[in-house]
C-alpha positions in Angstrom: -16.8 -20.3 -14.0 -15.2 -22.8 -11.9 -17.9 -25.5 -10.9 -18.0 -27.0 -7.3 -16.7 -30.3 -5.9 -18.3 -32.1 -3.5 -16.6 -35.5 -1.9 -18.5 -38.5 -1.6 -19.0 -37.2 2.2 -20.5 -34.1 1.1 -18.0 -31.9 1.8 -17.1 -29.2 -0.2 -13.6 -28.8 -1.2 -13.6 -25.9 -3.8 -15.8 -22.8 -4.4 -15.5 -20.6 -7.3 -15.8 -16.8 -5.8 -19.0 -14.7 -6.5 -18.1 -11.3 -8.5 -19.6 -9.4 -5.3 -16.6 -11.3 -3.2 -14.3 -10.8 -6.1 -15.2 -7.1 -6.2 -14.6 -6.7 -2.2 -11.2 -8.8 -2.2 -10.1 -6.4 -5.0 -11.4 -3.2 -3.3 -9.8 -3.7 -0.2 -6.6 -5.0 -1.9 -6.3 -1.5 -3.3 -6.9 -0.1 0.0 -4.4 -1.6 1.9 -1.9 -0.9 -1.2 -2.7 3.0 -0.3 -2.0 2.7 3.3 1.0 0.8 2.5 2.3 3.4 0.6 1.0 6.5 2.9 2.8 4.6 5.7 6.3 4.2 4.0 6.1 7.8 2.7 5.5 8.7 6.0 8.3 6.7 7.6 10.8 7.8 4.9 9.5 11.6 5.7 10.5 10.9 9.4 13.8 9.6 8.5 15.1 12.1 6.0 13.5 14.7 8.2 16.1 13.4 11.2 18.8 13.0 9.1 18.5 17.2 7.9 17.7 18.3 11.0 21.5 17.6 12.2 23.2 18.5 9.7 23.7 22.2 8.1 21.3 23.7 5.7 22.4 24.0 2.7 22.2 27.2 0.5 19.7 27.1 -1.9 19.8 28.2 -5.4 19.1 31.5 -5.2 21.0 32.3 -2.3 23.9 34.4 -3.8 21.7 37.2 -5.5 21.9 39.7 -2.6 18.9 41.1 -1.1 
């Protein structure tokens, strides 16, 4: 563990980070990677989905067994 410092004024100039802080920098680190991720799946959805809207549908792989 990191110790503190404290300046012949009494000011602090470095902390070492409790686990409980540790633990909540980490947590929400992880959350905000989901969003992150959830939001450029999303974005890429909307773009592709624009994109194939215009254009013709193509056949798909079972298309020329008759029916």
């Amino acid at each position: 563990m990191i110790r503190s410092f404290d300046a012949p004024g009494g000011i602090v100039l470095f902390t070492a980070s409790s686990p409980r802080q540790r633990q909540v920098r980490r947590r929400s680190a992880a959350i905000a990677v989901i969003f992150a991720i959830a939001f450029a799946g999303g974005l890429i959805g909307q773009l592709s989905a624009a994109r194939d809207a215009v254009g013709p549908v193509p056949p798909g792989p079972f298309s020329y067994f008759p029916n």
